[in-house]
N, C-alpha and C positions, 0 to 999 in steps of 0.2 A: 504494500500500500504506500502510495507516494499521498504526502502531508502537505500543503503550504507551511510555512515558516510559522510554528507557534512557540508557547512558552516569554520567556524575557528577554529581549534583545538588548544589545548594547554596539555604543561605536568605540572605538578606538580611543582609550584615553587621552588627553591633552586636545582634543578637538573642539572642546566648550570650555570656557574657563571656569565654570560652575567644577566641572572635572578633576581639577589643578587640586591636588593638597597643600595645604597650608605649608607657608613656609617654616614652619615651627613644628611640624607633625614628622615622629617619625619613621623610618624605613620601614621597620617591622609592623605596623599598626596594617591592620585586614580592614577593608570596606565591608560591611556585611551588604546582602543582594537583596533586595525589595521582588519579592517574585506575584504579583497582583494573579498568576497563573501558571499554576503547574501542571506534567505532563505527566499523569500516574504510573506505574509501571506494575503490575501486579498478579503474577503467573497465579492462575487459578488450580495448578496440582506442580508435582515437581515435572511433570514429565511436558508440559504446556507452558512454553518461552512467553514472555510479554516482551513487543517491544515494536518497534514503529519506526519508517525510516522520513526525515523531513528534507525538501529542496524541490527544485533545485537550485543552489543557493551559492551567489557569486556576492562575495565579502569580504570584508576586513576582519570583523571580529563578529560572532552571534554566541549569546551563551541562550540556552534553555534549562529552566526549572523543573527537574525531575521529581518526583516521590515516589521512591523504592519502596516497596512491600514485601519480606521476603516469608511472611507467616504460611504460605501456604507451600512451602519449600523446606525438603531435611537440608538443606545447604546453598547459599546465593551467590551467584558469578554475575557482575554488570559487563555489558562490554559497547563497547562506541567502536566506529570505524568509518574512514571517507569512502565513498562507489567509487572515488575516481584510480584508475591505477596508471599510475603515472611514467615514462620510461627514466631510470636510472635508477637509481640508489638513497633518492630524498625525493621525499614528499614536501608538497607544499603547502601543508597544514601543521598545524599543531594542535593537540585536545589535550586538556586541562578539566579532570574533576577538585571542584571545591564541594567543601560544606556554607547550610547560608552564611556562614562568617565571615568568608573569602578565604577561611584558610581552604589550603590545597593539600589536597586527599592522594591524588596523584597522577604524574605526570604522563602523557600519553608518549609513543616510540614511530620510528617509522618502523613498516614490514617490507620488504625487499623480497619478491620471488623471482626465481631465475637463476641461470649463470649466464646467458645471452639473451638478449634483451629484455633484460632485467625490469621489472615492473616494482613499483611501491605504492603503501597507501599509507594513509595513516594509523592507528590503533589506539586502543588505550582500554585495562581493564583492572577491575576491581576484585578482589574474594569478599562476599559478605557472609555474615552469622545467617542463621536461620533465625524465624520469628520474631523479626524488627521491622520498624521502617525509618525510612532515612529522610531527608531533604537534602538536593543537593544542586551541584550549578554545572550544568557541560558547556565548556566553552572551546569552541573552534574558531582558530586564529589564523591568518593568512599568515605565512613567514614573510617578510616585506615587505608587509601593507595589500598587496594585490597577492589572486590566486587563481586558479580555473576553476569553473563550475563544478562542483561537484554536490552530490549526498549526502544526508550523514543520517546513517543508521544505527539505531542502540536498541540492547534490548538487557532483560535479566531472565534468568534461568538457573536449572540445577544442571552444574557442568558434567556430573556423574549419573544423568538420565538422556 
């Protein structure tokens, strides 16, 4: 299923001056994310993936507000990834899960398949407990301000079904 662009978007920091942090705030201090809408995620057995792909989507930065539900799972695996596969060795995204606090849960990788003409996409995945749920922030970044069109699909599941 293709989505139009939902959940919380955002642009590229320093682009409003509302944006700017104070010159007296420091390094370390997390923005928390105002999510007015989230994108539930919520496998109905362990054996039945939740998960949804949005775009297609040419950006700079877009995060989306997820709410993980892993109660109906003996065991929770989140995982994100770009459609696009790109030729070499780097992608040109980056994915970033946060918690709403801005801190960062953690950092996505590129995937490289091939030994000749080698394709990449992006990735990024989590292990969760069973019987929780989460609130969190996916965020997909262009590396250099600009990227190609791509997808971006995330789901959760029991990685042992």
């Amino acid at each position: 299923m293709v989505v139009a662009l939902a959940g919380c978007a955002s642009k590229p920091a320093g682009d409003d001056p509302v944006d700017a942090a104070p010159a007296d705030a420091p390094d370390d201090v997390q923005t928390p994310v105002l999510c007015p809408t989230s994108i539930p995620l919520a496998p109905g057995s362990p054996g039945t993936p939740a998960g949804m792909e949005v775009g297609p989507l040419e950006l700079g930065t877009a995060s989306f507000c997820l709410h993980l539900d892993t109660r109906g799972l003996i065991r929770g695996h989140f995982m994100a990834g770009t459609s696009l596969r790109e030729s070499g060795d780097a992608s040109s995204f980056t994915l970033t899960l946060a918690d709403t606090n801005g801190t960062t849960l953690v950092e996505g990788w590129d995937v490289s398949i091939g030994n000749t003409d080698t394709k990449t996409f992006a990735n990024l995945e989590m292990a969760m407990e069973a019987d929780l749920e989460r609130d969190v922030v996916l965020t997909i970044s262009a590396k250099g301000g600009t990227a190609p069109v791509t997808n971006l699909g995330f789901s959760l599941f029991d990685p042992l079904l």
